[in-house]
N, CA, C and O atoms as CSV, one atom per row, in Angstrom:
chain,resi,resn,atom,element,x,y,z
A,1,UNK,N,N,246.268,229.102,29.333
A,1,UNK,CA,C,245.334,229.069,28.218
A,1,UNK,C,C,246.139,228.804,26.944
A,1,UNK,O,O,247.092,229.465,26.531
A,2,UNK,N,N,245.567,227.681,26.378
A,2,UNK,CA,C,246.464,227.486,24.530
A,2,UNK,C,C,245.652,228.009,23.886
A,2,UNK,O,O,244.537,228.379,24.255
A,3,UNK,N,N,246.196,228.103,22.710
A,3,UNK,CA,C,246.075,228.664,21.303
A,3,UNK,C,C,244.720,227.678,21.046
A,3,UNK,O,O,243.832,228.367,20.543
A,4,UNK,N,N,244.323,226.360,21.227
A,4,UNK,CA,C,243.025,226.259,20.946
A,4,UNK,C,C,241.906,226.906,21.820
A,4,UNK,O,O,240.837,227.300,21.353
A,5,UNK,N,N,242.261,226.977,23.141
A,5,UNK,CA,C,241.239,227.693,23.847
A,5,UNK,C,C,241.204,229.078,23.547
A,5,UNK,O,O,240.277,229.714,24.049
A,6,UNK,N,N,241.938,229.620,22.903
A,6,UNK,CA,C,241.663,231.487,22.356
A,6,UNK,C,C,240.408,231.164,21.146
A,6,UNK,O,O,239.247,231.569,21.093
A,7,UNK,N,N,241.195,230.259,20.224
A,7,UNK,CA,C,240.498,230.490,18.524
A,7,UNK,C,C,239.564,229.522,19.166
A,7,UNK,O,O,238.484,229.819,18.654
A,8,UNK,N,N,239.385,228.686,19.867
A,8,UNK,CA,C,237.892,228.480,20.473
A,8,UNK,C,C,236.636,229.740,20.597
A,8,UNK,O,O,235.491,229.587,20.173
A,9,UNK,N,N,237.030,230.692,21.115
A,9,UNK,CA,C,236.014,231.541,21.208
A,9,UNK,C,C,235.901,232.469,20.288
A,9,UNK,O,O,236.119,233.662,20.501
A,10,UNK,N,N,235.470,231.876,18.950
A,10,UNK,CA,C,234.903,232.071,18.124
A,10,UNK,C,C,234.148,233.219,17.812
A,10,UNK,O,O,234.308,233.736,16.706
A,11,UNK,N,N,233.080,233.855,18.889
A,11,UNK,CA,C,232.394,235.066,18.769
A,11,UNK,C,C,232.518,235.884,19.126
A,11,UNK,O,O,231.711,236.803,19.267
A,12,UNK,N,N,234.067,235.778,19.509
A,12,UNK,CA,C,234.526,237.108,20.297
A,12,UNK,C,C,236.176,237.720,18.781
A,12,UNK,O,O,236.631,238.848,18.590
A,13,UNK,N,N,236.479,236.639,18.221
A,13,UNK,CA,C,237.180,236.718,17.239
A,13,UNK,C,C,235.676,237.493,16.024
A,13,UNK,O,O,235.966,238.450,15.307
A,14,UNK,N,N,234.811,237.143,16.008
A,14,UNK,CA,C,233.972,237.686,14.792
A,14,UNK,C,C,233.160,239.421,15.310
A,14,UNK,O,O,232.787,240.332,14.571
A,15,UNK,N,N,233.125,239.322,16.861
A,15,UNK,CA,C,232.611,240.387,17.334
A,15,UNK,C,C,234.341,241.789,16.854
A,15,UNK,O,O,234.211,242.940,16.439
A,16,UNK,N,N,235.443,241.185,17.087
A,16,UNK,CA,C,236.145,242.194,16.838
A,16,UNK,C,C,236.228,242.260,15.572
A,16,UNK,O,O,236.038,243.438,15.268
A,17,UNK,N,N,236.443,241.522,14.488
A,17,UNK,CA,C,236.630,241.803,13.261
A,17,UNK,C,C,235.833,242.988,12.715
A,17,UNK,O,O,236.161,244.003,12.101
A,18,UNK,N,N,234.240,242.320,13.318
A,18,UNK,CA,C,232.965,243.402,12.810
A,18,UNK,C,C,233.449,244.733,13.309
A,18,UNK,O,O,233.527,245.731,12.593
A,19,UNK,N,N,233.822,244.682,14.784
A,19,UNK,CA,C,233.916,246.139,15.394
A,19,UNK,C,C,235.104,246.821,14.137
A,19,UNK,O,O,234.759,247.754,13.411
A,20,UNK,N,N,236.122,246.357,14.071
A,20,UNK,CA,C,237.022,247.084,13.096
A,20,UNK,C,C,236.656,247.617,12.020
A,20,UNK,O,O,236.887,248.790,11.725
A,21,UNK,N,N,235.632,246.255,10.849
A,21,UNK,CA,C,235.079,246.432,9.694
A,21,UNK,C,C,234.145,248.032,9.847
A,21,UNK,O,O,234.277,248.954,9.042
A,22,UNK,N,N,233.450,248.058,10.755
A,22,UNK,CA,C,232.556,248.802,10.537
A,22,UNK,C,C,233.086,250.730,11.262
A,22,UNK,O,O,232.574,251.828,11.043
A,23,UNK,N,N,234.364,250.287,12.183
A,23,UNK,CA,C,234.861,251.958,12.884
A,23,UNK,C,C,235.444,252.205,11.199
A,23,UNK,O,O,235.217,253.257,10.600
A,24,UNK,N,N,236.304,250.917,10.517
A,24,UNK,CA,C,237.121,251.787,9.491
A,24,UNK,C,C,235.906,251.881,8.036
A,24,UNK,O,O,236.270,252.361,6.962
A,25,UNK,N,N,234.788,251.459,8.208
A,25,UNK,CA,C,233.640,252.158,7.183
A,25,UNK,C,C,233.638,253.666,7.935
A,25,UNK,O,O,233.920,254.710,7.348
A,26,UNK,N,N,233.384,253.597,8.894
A,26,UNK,CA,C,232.693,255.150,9.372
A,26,UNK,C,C,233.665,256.236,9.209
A,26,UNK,O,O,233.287,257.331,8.794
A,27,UNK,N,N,235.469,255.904,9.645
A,27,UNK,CA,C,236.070,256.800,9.788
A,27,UNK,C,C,236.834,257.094,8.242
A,27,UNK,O,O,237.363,258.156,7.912
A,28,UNK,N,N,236.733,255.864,7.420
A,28,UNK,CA,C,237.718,256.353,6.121
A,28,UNK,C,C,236.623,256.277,4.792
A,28,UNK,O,O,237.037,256.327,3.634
A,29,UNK,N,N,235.154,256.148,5.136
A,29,UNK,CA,C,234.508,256.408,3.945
A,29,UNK,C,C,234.041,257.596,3.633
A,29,UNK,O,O,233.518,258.067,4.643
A,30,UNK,N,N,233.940,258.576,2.421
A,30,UNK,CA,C,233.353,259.375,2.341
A,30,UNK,C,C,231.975,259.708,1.974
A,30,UNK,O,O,231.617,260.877,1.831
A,31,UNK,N,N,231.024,258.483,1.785
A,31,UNK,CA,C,229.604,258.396,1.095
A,31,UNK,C,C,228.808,257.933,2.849
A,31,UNK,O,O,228.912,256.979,3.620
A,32,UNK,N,N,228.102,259.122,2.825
A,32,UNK,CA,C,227.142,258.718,3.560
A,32,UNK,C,C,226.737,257.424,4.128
A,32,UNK,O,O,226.884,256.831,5.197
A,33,UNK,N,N,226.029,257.169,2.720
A,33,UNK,CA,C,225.663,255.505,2.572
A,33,UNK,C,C,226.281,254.640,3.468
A,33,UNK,O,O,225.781,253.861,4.280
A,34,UNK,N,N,227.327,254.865,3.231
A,34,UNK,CA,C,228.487,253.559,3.504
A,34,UNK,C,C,229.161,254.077,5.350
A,34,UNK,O,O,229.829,253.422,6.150
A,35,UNK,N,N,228.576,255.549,5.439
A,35,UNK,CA,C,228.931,255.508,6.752
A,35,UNK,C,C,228.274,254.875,7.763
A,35,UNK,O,O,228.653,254.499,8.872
A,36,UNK,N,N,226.536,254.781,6.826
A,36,UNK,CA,C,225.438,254.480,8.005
A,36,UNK,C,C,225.508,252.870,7.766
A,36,UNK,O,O,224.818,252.207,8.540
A,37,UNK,N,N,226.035,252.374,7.076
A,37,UNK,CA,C,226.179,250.709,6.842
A,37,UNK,C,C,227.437,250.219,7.752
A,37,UNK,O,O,227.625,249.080,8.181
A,38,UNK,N,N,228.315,251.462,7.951
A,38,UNK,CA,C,229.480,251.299,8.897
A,38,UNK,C,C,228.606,251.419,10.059
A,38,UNK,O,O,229.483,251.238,10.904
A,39,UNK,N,N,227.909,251.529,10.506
A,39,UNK,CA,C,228.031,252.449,11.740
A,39,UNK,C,C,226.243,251.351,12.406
A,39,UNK,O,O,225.625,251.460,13.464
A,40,UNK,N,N,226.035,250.575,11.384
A,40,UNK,CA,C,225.180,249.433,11.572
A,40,UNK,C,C,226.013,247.968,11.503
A,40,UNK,O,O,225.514,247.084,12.199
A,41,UNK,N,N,227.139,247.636,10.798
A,41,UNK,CA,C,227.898,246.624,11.381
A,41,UNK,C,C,228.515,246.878,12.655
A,41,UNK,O,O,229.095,245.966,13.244
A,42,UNK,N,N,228.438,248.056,13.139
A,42,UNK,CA,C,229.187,248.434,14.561
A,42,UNK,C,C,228.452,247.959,15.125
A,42,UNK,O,O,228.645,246.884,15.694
A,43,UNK,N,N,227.370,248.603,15.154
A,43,UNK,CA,C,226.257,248.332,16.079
A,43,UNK,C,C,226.064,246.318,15.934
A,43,UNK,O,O,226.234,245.726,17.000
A,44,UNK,N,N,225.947,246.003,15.485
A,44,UNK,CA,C,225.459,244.562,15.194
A,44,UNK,C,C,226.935,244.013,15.963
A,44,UNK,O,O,226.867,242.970,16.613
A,45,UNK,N,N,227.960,244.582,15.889
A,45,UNK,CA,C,229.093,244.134,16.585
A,45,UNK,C,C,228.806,243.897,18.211
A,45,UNK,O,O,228.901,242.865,18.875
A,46,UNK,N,N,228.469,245.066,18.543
A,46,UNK,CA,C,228.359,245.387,19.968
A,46,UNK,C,C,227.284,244.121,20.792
A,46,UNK,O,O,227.389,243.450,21.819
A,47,UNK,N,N,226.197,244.264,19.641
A,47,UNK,CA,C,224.963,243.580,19.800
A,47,UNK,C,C,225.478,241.795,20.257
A,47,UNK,O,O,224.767,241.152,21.030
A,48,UNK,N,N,226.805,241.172,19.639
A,48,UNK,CA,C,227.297,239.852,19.240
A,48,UNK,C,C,228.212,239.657,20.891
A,48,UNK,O,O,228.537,238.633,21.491
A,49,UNK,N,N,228.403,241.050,21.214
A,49,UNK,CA,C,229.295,241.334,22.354
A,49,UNK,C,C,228.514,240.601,23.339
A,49,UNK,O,O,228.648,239.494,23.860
A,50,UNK,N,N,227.359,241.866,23.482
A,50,UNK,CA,C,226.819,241.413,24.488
A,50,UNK,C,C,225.814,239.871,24.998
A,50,UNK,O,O,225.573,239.369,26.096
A,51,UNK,N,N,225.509,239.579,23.852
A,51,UNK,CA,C,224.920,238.056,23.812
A,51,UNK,C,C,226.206,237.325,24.331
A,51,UNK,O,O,226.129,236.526,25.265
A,52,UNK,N,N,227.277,237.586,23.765
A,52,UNK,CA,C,228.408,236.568,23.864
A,52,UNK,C,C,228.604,236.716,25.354
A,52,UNK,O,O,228.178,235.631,25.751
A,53,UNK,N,N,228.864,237.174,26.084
A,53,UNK,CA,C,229.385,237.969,27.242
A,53,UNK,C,C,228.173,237.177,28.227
A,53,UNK,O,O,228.619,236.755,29.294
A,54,UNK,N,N,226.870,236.964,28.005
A,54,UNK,CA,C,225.833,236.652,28.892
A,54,UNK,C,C,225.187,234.970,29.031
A,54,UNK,O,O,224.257,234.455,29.650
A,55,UNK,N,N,226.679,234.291,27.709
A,55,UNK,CA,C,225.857,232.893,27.894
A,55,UNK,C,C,226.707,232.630,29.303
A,55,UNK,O,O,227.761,233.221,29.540
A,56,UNK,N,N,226.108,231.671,30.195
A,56,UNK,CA,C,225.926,230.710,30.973
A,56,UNK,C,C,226.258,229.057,30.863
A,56,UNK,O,O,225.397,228.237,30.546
A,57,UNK,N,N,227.845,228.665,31.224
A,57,UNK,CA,C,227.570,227.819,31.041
A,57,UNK,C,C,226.851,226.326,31.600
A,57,UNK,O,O,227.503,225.812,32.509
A,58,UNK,N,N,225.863,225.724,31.270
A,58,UNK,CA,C,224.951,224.683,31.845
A,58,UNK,C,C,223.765,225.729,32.127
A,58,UNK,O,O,222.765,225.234,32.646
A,59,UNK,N,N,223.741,226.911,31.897
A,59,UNK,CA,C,222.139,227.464,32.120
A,59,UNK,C,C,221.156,227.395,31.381
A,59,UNK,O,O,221.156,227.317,30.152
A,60,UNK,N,N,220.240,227.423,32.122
A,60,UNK,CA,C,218.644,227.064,31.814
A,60,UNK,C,C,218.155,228.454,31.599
A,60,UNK,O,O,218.768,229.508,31.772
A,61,UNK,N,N,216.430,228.179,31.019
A,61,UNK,CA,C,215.717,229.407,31.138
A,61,UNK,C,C,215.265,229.368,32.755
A,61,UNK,O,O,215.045,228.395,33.476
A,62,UNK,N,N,215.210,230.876,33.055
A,62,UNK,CA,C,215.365,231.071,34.207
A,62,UNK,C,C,213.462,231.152,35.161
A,62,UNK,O,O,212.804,232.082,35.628
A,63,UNK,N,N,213.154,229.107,35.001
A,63,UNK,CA,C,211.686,229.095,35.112
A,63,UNK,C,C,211.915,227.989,36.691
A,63,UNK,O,O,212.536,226.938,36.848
A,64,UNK,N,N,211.063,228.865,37.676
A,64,UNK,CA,C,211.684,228.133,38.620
A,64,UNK,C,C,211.136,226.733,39.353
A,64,UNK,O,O,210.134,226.638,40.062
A,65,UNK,N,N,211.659,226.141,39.147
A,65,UNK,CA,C,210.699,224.586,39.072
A,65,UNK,C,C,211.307,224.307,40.654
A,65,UNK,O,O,212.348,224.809,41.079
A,66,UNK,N,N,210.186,223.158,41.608
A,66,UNK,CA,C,210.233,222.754,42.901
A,66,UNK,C,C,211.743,221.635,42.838
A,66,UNK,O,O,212.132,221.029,41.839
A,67,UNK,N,N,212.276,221.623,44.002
A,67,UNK,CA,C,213.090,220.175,43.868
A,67,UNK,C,C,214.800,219.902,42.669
A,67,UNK,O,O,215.473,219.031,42.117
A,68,UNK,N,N,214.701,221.329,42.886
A,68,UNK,CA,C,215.843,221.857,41.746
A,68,UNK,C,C,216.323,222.884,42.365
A,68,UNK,O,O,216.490,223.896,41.685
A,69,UNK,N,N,216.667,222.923,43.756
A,69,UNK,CA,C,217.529,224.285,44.323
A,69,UNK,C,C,218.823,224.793,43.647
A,69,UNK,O,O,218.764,225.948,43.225
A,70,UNK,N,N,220.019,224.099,43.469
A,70,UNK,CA,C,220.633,224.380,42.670
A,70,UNK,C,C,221.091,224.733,41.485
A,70,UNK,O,O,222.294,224.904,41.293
A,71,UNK,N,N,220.197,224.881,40.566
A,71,UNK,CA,C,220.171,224.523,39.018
A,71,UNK,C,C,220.693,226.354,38.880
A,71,UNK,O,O,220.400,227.334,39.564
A,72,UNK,N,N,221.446,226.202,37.840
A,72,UNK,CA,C,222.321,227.453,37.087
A,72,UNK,C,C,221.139,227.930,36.428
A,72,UNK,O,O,220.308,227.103,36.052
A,73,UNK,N,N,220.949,229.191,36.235
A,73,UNK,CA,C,220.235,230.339,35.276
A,73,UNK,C,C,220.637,231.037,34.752
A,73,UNK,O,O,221.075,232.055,35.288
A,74,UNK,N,N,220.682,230.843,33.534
A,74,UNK,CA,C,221.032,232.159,32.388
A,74,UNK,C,C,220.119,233.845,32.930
A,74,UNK,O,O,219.010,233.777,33.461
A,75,UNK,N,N,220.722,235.031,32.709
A,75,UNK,CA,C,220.099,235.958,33.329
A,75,UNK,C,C,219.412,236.511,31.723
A,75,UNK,O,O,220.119,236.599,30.719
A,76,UNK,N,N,217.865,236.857,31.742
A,76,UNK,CA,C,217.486,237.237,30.603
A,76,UNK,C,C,217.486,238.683,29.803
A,76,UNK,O,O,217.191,239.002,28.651
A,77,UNK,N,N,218.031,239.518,31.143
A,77,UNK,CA,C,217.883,240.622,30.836
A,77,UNK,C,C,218.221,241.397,29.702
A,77,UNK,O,O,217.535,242.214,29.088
A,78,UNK,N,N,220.121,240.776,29.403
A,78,UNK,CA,C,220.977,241.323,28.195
A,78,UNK,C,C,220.191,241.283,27.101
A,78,UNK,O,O,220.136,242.290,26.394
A,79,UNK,N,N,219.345,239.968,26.718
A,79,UNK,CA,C,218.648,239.436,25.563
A,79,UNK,C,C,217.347,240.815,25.358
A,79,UNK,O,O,216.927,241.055,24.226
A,80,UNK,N,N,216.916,241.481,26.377
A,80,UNK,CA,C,215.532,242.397,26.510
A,80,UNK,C,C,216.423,243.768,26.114
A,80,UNK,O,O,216.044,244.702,25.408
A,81,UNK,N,N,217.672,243.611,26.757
A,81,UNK,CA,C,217.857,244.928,26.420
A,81,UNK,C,C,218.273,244.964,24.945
A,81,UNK,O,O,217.843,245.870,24.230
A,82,UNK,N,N,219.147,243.955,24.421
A,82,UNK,CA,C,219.632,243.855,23.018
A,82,UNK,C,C,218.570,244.084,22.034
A,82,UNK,O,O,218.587,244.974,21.184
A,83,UNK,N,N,217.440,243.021,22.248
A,83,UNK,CA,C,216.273,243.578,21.480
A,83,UNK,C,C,215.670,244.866,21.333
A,83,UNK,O,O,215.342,245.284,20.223
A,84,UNK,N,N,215.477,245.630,22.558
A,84,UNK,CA,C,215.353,247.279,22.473
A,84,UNK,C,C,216.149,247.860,21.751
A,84,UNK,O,O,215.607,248.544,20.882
A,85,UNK,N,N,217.337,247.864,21.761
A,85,UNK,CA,C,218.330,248.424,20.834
A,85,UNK,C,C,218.297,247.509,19.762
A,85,UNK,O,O,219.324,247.968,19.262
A,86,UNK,N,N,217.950,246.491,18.888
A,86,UNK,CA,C,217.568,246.530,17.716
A,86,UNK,C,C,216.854,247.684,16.885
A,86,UNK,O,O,217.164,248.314,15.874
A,87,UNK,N,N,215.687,247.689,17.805
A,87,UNK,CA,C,214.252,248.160,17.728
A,87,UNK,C,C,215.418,249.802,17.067
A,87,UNK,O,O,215.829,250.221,15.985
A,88,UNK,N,N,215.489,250.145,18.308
A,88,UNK,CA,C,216.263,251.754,18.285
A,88,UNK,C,C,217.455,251.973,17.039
A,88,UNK,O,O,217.552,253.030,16.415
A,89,UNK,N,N,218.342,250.763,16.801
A,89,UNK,CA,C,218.948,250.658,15.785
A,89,UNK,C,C,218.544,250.653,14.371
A,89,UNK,O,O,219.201,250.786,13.338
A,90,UNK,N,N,217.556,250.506,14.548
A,90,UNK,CA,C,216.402,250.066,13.059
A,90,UNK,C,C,215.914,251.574,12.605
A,90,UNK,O,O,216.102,252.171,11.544
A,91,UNK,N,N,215.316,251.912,13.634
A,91,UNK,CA,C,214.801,253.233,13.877
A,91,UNK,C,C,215.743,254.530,13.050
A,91,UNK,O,O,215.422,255.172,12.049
A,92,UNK,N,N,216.806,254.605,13.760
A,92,UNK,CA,C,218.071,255.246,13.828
A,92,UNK,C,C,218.746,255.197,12.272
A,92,UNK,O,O,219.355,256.085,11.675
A,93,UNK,N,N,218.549,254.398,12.024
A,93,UNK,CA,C,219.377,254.005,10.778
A,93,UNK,C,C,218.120,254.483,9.524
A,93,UNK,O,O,218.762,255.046,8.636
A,94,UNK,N,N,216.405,254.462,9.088
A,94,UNK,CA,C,215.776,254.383,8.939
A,94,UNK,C,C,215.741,256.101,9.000
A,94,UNK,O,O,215.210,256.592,8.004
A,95,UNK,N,N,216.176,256.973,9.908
A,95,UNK,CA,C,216.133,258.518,10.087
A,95,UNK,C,C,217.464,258.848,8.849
A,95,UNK,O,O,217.517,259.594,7.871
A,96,UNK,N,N,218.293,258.025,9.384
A,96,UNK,CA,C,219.729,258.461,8.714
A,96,UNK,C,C,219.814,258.416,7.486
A,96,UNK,O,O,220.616,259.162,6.925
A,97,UNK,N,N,218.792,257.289,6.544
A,97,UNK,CA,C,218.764,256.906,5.259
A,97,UNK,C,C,217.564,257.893,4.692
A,97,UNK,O,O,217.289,257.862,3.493
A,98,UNK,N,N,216.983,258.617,5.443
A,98,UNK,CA,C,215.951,259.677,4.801
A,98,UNK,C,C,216.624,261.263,5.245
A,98,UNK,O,O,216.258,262.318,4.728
A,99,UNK,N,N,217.261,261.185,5.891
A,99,UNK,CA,C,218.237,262.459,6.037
A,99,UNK,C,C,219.065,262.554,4.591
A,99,UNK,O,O,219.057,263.448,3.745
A,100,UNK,N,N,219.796,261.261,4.635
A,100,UNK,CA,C,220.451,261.200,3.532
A,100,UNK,C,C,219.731,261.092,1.971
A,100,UNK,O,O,220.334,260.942,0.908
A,101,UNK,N,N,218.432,261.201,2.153
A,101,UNK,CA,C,217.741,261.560,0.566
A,101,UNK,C,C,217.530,262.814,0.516
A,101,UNK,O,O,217.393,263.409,-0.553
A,102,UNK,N,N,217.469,263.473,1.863
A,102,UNK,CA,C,216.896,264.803,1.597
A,102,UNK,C,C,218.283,265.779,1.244
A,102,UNK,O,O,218.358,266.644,0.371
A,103,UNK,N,N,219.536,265.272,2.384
A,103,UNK,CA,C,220.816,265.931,1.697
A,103,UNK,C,C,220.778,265.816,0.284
A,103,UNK,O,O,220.901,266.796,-0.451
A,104,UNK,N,N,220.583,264.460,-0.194
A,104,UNK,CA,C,221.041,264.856,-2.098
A,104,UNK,C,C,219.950,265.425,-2.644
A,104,UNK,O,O,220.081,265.929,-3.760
A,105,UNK,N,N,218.839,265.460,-2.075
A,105,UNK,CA,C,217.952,266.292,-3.428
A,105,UNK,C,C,218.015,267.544,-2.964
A,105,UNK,O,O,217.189,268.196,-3.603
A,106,UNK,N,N,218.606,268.272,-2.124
A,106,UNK,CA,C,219.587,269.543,-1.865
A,106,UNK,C,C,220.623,269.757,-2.381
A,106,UNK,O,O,220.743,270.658,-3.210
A,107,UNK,N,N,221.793,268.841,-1.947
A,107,UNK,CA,C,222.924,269.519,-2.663
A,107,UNK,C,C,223.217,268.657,-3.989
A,107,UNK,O,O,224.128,268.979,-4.752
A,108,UNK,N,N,222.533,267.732,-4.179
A,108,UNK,CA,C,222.903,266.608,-5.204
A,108,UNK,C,C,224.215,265.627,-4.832
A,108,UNK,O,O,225.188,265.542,-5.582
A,109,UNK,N,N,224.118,265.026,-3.786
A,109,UNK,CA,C,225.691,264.500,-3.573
A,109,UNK,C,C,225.495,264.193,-2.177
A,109,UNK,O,O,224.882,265.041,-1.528
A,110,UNK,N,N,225.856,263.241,-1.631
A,110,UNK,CA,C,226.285,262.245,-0.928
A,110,UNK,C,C,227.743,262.195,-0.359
A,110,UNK,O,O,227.731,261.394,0.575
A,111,UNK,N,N,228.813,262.646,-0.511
A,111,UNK,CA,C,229.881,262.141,-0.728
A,111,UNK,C,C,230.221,263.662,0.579
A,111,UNK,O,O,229.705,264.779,0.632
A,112,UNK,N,N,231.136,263.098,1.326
A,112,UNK,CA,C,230.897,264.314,2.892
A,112,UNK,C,C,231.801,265.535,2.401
A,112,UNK,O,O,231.584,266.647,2.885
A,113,UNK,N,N,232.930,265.336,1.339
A,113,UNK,CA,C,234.313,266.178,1.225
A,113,UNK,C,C,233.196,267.519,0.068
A,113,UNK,O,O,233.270,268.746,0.146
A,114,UNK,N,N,232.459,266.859,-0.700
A,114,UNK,CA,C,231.797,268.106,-1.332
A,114,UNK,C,C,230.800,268.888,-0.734
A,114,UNK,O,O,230.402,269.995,-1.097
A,115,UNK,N,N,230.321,267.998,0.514
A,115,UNK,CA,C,229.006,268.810,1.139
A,115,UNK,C,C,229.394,269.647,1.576
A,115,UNK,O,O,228.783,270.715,1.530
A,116,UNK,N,N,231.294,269.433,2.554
A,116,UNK,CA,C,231.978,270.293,3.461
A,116,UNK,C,C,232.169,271.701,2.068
A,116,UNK,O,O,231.939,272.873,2.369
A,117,UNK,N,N,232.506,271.393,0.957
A,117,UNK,CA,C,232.853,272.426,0.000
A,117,UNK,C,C,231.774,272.965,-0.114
A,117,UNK,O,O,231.877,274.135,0.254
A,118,UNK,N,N,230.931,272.758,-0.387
A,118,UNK,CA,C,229.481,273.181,-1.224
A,118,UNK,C,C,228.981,274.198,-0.030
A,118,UNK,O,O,228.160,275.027,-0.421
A,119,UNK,N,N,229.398,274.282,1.583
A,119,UNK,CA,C,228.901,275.410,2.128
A,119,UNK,C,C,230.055,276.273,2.607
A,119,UNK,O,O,229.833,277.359,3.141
């Protein structure tokens, strides 16, 4: 394998970057905010993984026509499950950003090193 066939695969170079961008939001930020924005480029990472991981190459949608025994099929499943976990990711993140209003109009603050002080 050469050096063009690595930086060829393109979405596997952008799937790790994201994965990094978003572990070092979660593990070295201290604002909430910015953990659940970490912790949603993760997720969107994973999400790039698994699409990437399930193309097929020369596959079709998987519709089964007469007189075509051989023909390659993409499998649709990854795509059903990825979408569920959108759904759940949306969700998730949507709890986390109203958790995080109700922490500050409690302690006034956002920021994790004063919440740990403040009890």
């Amino acid at each position: 394998m050469n050096l063009f066939e690595v930086l060829g695969h393109y979405n596997y170079w952008v799937f790790s970057i994201l994965l990094m961008v978003g572990m070092y939001a979660v593990i070295a930020r201290g604002n909430l905010i910015k953990k659940l924005v970490g912790l949603s480029i993760f997720q969107s990472a994973v999400f790039l993984m698994y699409i990437s991981m399930d193309k097929v190459e020369g596959g079709t949608a998987p519709i089964l026509q007469s007189g075509n025994p051989g023909q390659l099929y993409s499998n649709p499943l990854p795509q059903v499950l990825i979408l569920t976990a959108i759904v759940v990711g949306v969700a998730t993140l949507a709890l986390g950003l109203a958790i995080v209003v109700r922490i500050h109009e409690r302690y006034g603050t956002i920021e994790e090193q004063e919440l740990l002080n403040a009890d």
